[in-house]
C-alpha positions as CSV (number, residue, x, y, z in Angstrom):
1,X,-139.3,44.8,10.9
2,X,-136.8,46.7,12.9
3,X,-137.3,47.8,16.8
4,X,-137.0,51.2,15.3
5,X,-140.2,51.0,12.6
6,X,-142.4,49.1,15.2
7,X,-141.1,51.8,17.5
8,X,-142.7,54.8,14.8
9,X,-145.7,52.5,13.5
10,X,-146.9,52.3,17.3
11,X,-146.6,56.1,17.7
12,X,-148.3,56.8,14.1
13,X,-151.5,54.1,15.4
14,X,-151.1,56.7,18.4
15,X,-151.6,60.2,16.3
16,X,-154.2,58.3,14.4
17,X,-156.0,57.6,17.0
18,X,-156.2,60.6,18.3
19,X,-157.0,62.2,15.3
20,X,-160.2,59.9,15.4
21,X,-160.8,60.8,18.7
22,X,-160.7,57.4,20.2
23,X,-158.1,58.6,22.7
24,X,-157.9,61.9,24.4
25,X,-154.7,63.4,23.8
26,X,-153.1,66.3,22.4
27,X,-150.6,66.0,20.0
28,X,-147.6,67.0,22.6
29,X,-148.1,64.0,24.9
30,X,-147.3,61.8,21.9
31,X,-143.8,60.6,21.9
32,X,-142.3,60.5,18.5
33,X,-140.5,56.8,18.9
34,X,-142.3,54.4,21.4
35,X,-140.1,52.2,23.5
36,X,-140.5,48.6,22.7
37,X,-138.7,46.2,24.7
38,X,-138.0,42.4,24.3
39,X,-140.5,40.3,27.0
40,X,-138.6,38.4,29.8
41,X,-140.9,35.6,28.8
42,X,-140.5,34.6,24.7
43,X,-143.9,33.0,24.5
44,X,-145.7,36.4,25.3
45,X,-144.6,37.8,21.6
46,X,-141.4,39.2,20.0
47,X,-142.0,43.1,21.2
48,X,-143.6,44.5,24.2
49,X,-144.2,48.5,25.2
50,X,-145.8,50.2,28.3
51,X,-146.8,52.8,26.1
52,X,-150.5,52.6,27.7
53,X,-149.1,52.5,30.9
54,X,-147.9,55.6,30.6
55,X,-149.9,57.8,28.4
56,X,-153.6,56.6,30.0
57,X,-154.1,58.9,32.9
58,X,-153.2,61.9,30.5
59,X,-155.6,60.3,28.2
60,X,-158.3,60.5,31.2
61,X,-158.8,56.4,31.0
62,X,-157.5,53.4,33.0
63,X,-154.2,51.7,31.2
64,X,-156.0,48.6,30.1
65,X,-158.9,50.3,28.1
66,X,-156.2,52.5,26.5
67,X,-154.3,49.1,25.4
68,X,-157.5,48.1,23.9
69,X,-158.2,51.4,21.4
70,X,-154.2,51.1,20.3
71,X,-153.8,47.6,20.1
72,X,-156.9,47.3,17.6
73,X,-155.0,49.7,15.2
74,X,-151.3,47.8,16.0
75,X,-153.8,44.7,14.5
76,X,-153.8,46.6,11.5
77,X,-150.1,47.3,11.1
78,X,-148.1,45.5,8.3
79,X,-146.1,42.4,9.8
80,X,-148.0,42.6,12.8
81,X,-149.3,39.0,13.2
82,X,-150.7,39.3,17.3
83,X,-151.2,41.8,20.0
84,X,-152.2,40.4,22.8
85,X,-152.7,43.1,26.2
86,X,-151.3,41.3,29.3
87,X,-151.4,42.8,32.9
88,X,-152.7,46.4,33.8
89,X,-152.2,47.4,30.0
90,X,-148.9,45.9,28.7
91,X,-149.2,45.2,24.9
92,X,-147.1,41.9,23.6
93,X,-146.7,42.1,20.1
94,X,-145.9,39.4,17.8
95,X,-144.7,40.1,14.0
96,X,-145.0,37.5,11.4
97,X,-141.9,35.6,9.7
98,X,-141.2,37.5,7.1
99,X,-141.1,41.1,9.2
100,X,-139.2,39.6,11.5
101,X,-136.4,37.9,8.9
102,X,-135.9,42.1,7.0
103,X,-133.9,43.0,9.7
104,X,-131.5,40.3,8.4
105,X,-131.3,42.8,5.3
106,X,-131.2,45.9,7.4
107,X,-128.7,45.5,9.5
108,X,-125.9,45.0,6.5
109,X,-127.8,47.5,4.9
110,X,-126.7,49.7,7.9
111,X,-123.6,48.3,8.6
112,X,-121.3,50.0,11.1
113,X,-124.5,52.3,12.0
114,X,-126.7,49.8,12.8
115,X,-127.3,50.1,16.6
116,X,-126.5,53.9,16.6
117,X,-129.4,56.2,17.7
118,X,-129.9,59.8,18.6
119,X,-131.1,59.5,22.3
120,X,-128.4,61.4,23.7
121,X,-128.3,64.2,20.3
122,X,-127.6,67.6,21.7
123,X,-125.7,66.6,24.7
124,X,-122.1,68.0,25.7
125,X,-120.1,65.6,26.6
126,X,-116.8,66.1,28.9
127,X,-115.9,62.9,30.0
128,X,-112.3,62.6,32.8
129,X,-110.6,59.3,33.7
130,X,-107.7,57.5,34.2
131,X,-105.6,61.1,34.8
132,X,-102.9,59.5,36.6
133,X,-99.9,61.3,37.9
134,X,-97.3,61.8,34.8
135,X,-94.4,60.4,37.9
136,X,-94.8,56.8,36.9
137,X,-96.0,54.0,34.4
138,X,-99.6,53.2,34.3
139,X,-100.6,50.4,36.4
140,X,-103.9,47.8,37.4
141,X,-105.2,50.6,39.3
142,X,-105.7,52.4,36.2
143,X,-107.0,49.9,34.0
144,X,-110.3,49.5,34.6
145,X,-110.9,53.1,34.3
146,X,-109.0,53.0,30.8
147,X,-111.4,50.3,29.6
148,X,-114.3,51.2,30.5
149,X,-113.9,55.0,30.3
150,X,-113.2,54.4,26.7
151,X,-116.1,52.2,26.4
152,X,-118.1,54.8,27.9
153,X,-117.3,57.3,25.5
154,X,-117.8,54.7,22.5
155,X,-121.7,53.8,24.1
156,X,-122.2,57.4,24.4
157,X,-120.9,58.6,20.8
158,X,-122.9,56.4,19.2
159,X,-126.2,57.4,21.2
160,X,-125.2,60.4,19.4
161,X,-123.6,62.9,22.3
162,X,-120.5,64.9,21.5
163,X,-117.9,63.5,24.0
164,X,-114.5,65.1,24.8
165,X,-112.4,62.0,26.2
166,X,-109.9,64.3,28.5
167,X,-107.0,63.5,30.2
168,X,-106.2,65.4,33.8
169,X,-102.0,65.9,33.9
170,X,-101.4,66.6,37.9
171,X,-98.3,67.7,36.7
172,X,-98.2,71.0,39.3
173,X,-97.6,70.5,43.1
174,X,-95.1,69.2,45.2
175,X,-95.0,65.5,43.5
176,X,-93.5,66.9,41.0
177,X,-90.6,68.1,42.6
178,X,-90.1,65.1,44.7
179,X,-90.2,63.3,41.1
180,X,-87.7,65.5,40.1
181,X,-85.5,64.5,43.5
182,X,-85.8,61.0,42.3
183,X,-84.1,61.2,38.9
184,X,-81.5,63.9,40.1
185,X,-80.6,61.4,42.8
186,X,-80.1,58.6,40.6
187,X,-78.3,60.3,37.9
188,X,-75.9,61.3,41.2
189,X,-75.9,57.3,42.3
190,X,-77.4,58.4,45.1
191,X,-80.2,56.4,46.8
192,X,-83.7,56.9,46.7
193,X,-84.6,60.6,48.6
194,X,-87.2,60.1,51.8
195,X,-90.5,59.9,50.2
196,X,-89.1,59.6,46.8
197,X,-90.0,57.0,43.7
198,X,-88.4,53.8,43.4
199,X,-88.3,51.5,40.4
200,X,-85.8,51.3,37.8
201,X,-87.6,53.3,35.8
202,X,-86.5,56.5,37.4
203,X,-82.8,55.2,36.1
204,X,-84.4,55.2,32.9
205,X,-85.6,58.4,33.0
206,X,-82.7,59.6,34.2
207,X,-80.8,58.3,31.0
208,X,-83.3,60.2,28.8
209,X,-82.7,63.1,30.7
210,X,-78.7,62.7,30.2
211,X,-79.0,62.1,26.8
212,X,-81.0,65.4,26.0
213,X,-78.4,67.1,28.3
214,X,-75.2,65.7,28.3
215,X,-74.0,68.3,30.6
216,X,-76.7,67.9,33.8
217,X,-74.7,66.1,36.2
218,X,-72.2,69.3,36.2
219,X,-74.9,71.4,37.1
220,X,-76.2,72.2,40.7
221,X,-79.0,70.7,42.2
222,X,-80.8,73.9,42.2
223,X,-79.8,74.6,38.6
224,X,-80.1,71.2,37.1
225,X,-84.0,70.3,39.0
226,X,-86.2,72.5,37.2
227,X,-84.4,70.9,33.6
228,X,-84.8,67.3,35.1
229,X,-88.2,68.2,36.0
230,X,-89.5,69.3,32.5
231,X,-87.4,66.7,30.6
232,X,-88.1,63.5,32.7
233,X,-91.6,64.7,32.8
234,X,-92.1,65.4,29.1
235,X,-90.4,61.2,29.1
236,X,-92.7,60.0,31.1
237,X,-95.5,61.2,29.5
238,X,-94.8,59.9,26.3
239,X,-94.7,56.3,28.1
240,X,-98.3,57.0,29.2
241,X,-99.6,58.1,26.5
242,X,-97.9,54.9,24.5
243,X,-99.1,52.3,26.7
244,X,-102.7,54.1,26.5
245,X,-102.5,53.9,22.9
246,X,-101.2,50.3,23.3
247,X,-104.7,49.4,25.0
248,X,-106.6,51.0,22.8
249,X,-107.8,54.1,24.6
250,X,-107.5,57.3,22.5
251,X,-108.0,61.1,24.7
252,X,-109.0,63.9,22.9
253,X,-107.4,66.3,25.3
254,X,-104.4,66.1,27.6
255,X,-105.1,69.2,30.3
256,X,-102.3,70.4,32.1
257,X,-102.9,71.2,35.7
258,X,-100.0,73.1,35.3
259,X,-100.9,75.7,32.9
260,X,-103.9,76.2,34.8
261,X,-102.0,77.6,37.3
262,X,-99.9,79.6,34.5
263,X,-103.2,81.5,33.3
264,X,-104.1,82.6,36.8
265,X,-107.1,80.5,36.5
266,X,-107.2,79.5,40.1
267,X,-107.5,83.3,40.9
268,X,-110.0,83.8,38.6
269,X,-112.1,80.7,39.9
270,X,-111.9,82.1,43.3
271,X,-113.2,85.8,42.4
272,X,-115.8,84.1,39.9
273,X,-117.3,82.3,42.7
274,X,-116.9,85.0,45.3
275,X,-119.1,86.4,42.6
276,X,-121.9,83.9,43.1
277,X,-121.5,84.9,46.8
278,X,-119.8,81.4,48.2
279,X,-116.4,82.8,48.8
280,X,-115.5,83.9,52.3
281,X,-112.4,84.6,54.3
282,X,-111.8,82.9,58.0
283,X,-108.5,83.0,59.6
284,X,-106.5,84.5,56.8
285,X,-107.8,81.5,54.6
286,X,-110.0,82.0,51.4
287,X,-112.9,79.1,51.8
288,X,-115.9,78.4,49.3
289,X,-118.9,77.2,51.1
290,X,-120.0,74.0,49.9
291,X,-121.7,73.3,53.1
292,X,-124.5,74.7,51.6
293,X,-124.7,72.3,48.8
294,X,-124.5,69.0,50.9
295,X,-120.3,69.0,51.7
296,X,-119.4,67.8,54.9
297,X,-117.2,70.8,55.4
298,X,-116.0,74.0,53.9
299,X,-113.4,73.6,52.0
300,X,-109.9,75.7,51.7
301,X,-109.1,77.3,48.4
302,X,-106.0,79.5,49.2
303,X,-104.2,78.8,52.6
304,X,-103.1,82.0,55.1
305,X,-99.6,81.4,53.5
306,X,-101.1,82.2,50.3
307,X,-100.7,78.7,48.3
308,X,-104.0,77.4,46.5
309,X,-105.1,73.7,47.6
310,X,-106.0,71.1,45.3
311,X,-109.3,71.8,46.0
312,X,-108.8,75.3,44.4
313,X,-107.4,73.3,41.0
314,X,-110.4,71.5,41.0
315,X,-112.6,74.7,41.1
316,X,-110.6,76.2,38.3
317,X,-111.0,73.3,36.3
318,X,-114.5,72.6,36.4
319,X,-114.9,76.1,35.4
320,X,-112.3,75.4,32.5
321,X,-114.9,72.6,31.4
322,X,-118.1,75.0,31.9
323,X,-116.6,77.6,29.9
324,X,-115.0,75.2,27.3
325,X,-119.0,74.6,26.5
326,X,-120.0,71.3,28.4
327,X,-122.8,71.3,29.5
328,X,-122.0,67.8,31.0
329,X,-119.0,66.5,32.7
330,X,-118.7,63.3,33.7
331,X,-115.9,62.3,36.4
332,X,-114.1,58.5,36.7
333,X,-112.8,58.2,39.7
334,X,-110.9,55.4,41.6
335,X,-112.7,53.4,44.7
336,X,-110.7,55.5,47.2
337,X,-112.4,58.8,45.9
338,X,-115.7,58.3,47.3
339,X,-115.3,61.7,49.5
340,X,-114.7,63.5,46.1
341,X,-118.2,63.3,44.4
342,X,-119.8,65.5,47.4
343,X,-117.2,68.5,47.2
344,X,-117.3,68.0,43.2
345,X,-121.2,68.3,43.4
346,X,-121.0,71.1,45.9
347,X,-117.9,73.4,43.0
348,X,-120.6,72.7,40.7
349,X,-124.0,74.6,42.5
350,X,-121.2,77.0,43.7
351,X,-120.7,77.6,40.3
352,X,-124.2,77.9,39.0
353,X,-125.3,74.7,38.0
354,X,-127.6,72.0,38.5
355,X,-125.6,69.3,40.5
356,X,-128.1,66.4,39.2
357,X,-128.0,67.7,35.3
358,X,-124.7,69.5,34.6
359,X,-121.9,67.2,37.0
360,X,-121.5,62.9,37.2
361,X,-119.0,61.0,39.5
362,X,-118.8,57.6,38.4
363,X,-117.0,55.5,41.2
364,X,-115.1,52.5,39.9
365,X,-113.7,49.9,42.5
366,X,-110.1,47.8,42.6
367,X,-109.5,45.1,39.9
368,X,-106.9,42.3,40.5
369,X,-105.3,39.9,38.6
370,X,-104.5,36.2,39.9
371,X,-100.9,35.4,39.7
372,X,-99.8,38.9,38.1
373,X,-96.2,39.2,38.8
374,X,-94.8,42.9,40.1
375,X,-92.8,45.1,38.1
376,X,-89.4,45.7,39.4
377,X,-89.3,48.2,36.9
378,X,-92.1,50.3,38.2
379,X,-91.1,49.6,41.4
380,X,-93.2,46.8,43.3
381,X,-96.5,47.7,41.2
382,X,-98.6,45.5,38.1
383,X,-98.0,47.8,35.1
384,X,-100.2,48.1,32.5
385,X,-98.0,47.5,29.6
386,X,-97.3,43.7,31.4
387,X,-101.0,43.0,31.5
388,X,-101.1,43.7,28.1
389,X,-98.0,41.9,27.0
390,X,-99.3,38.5,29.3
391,X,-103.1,38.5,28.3
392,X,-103.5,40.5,25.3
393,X,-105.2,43.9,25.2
394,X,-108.8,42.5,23.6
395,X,-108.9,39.4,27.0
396,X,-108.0,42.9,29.4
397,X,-110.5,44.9,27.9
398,X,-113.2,42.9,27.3
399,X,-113.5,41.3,30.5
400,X,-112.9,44.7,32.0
401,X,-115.7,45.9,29.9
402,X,-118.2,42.6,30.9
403,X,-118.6,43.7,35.0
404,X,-120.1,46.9,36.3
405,X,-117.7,49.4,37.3
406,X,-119.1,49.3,40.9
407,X,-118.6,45.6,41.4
408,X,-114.9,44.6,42.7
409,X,-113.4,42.3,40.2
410,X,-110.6,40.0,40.2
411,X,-109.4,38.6,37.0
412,X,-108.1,34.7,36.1
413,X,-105.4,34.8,34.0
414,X,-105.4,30.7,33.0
415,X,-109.6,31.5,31.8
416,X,-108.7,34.1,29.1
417,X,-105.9,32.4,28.3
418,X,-108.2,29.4,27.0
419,X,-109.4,28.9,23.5
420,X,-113.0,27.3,24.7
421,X,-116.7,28.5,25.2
422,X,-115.6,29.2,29.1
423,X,-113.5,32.0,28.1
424,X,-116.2,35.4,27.4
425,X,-114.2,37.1,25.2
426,X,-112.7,33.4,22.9
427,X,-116.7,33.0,22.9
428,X,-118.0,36.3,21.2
429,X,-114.4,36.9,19.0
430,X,-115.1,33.0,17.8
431,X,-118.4,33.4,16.7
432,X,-117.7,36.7,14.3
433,X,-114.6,34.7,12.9
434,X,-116.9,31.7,12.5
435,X,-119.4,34.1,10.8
436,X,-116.5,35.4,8.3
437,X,-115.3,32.1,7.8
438,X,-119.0,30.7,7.1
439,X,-118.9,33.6,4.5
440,X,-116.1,32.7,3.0
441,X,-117.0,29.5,2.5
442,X,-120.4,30.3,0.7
443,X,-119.2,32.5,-1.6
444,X,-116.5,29.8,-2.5
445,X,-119.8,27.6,-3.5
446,X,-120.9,30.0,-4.9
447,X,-123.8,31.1,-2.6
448,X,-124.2,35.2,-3.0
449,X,-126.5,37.7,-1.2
450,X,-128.0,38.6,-4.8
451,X,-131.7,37.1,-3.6
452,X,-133.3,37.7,-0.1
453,X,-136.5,36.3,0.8
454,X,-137.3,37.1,4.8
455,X,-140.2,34.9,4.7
456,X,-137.7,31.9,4.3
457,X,-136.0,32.6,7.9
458,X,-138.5,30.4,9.5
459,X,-136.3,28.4,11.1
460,X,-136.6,28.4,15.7
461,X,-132.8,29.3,15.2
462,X,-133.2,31.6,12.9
463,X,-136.0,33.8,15.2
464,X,-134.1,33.6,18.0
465,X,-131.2,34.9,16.4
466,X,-133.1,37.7,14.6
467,X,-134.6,38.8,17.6
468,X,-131.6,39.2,19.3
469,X,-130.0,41.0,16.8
470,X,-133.2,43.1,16.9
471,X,-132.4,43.6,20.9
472,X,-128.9,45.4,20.0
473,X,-130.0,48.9,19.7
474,X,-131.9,49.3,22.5
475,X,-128.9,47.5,24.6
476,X,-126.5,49.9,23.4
477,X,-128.9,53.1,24.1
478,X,-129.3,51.7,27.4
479,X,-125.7,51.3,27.6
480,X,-124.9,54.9,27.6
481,X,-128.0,55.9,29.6
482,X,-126.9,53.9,32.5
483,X,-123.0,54.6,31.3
484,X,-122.8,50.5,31.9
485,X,-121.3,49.4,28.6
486,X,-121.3,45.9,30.2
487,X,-124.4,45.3,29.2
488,X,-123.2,45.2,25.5
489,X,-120.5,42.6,26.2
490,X,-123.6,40.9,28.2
491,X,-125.5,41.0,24.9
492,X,-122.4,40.0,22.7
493,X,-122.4,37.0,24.4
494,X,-126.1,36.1,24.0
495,X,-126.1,36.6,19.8
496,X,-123.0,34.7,19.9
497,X,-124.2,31.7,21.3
498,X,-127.6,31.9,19.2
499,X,-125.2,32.3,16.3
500,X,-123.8,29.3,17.4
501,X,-127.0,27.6,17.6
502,X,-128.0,28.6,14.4
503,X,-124.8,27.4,12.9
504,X,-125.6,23.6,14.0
505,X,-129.0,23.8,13.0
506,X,-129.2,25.5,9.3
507,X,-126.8,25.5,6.9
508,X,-125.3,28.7,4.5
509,X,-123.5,26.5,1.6
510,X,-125.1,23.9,0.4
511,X,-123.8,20.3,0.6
512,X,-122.6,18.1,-1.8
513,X,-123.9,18.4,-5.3
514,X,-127.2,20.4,-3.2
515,X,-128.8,23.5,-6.0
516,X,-128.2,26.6,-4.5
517,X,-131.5,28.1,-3.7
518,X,-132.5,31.6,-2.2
519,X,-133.1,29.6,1.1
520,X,-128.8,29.8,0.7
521,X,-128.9,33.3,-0.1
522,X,-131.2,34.6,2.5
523,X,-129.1,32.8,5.1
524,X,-125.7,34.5,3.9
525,X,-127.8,37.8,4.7
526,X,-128.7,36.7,8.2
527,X,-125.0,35.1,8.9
528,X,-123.2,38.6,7.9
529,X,-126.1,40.0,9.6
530,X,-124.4,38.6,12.4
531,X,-121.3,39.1,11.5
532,X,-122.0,43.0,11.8
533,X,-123.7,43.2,14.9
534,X,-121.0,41.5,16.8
535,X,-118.5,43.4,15.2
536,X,-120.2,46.6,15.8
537,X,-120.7,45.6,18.9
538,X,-116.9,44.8,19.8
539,X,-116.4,48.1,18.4
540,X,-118.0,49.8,21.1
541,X,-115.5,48.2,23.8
542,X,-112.5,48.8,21.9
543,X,-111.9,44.7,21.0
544,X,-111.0,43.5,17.6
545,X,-113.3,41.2,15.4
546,X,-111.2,38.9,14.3
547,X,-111.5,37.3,10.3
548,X,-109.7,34.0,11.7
549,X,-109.0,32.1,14.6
């Protein structure tokens, strides 16, 4: 018995009883799936739910007597061995051996849709990180973002929103210009201009940009900037969007900053809100007043000299995402940023919408790595594209993936490096290639998955590694809830080491000149049961599953 059918069955006992008039309800206040939750404590049953927790007082009862009515129809339910009511009205349910042993069969059954749900069908999804200035490399301070921003997206996805992984190019402004400086001045042999980017990198650039056009260096600086600008930028964009493929992380959209500006966009923004009545002049400045919607200040859109701010770019683009259909946008934003989710918050009411519905600013904070060396390259900063080549991109983003974003974090290089139980990510990747190889191995004796008899999965192993398996839905809905997809690596780790458990205690292939029996069969079920859920699961934070090891 899957979460999902007890989930149903205990919100069909509901209707029923209702119908009978045991419980006072209409048929609205029924929920069509009843959350059902693993108990901290094992010996209190396999399932618990709240559900009369919740429902009683719209029932016109205390929580306990509601337990009572339902859990004498739960009784009744196929599987169901025990409900016992603990507390104010929690019900701890218990399902008998053989209901618990079909998920086994369900899960491969599912396969890479086991653990997908539809709690999040309907919603919009436009999800921004990593968006780091096209003027240079990626580096650590985009890493985590790249990991779990990607991850997000995944957990989300497969709660079943729509999700637009986009990409922010801050490819207008003066950066760009002083980017520009730095290759022109390096193509010249001259040093690095004040304020301008260092790293050999630029040199490389600038050898891309002479090989597109032979001719630059005999142009002026005027003439040759604006075709230094466009070809070292187009260069260095292709390196980004490499190394981002490198680690994994796919975007659905690259925006241009740029062309918002192009399309008059920020002009637009600034009369669309004027609109809305936020808009006011002061001192030859055009301001939008966010005050209003808990800003510390008022922020500038267009200065008295007539240039929009950033803060104008930001307008126009969260209108870009409004009118481009999402109803939510989620932001990703580094641990310097924190001043950004109030104005963000504030362009959102300005614009219409509900701050706490339509607008999210996820905060992330630094990562470091013990003993990673700088790049001399990138000029005296931890690329991306090294921590990849010196870890591995599955050790980078799975321990990435395994902390909450809000928590600092600082990596140790010798601990992923190891091929032992201490290392998170050896752990979970070693248990689905122990899980293929323990396949492979009983189908070489012969042992196929042509019998399946749950009642046979009796083993204390065996339940504790069903259940767990069980758990992996609701982990990955609340996952993307919470947008934590750490608590899927979390989870990973716990059905690995009952996998491992299991392993020791019960055997797949039979030894020797042992019959194969269906008690073989049955367990080849519940090991690529296993195999599925972990590799589903590593799915979801962009890490292989590895065959061998």
């Amino acid at each position: 018995m899957t979460p999902e059918e007890l989930s149903l069955a205990i919100s069909a006992c509901l209707k029923d009883a209702v119908a009978a008039g045991e419980i006072a309800l209409v048929a609205a206040d029924i929920p069509d799936e009843v959350r059902v939750e693993r108990p901290k404590n094992r010996d209190h049953g396999d399932w618990a739910t709240n559900i009369a927790l919740q429902l009683a007082k719209a029932a016109g009862t205390n929580p306990r007597e509601f337990a009572v009515v339902l859990s004498a129809r739960l009784k009744s339910i196929d599987g169901v061995s025990a409900v016992d009511i603990a507390g104010p009205g929690f019900l701890n349910i218990t399902v008998d051996a053989a209901a618990a042993g079909t998920l086994a069969k369900a899960i491969v059954d599912a396969g890479p849709a086991y653990g997908t749900n539809s709690a999040l069908a309907g919603h919009m999804v436009n999800m921004e990180f990593v968006s780091a200035n096209p003027t240079g490399p990626l580096h650590i301070g985009h890493t985590r973002w790249a990991a779990l921003g990607d991850s997000i997206a995944r957990v989300l996805r497969a709660s079943g929103a729509e999700v637009t992984a986009e990409y922010y190019i801050n490819d207008a402004g003066s950066q760009m210009n002083v980017f520009a400086h730095s290759v022109l001045s390096r193509l010249h042999g001259r040093g690095v201009p004040e304020g301008g980017y260092p790293g050999e990198y630029i040199s490389d650039l600038g050898h891309e940009v002479l090989s597109q056009h032979p001719g630059i260096r005999e142009l002026t600086d005027v003439a040759a900037l604006p075709v230094i600008r466009g070809a070292a930028y187009k260069a260095q964009m292709h390196d980004i969007k490499q190394t981002l493929a490198e680690f994994g992380v796919d975007f659905d959209v690259f925006f241009s900053e740029q062309e918002l500006h192009d399309a008059g966009a920020i002009e637009d923004a600034v009369a669309r809100l004027r609109e809305q009545g936020h808009v006011f002049d002061d001192g030859g400045a055009v301001w939008l007043r966010t005050t209003d919607f808990g800003d510390d200040k008022d922020r500038v859109m267009i200065r008295a000299n007539g240039e929009p701010t950033y803060f104008a770019a930001d307008a126009a683009y969260y209108l870009s995402k409004k009118d481009r259909g999402y109803t939510e946008k989620i932001y990703l934003l580094g641990a310097d940023h924190h001043g950004y989710i109030n104005r963000l918050k504030a362009i959102a009411a300005c614009a219409g919408d509900d701050p706490e519905v339509n607008i999210e600013v996820l905060i992330g904070q630094l990562v470091s790595v013990n003993g990673a060396k700088l790049s001399k390259r990138a000029g005296n900063i931890i690329e991306l594209k090294d921590l990849i080549s010196w870890l591995g991109k599955d050790a980078v983003r799975y321990s990435l993936a395994r902390f909450p974003a809000d928590s600092p974090l600082t990596l140790d290089p010798e601990l992923l490096k190891k091929h032992s139980n201490e290392n998170p990510v050896f752990y979970v990747q070693y248990a689905h290639a122990r899980s293929r190889g323990t396949a492979r191995n009983a189908v070489a004796a012969g042992v196929d998955r042509s019998a399946f008899d749950a009642s046979l999965l009796d083993h204390a192993t065996e339940n504790e590694l069903l259940s767990y398996l069980g758990s992996y839905p609701s982990i990955v809905a609340k996952a993307a809830e919470l947008r934590e997809p750490h608590r899927v690596a979390r989870h990973l780790e716990v059905i690995a080491g009952a996998y491992h458990r299991w392993y020791d205690a019960c055997r797949v292939a039979p030894q020797g000149e042992e019959p194969i029996t269906d008690v073989n069969r049955t367990r080849l079920w519940l090991n690529d049961a296993t195999s599925q859920v972990l590799a589903n699961g590593l799915e979801l934070l962009g890490v292989s599953a590895p065959e061998r090891m």
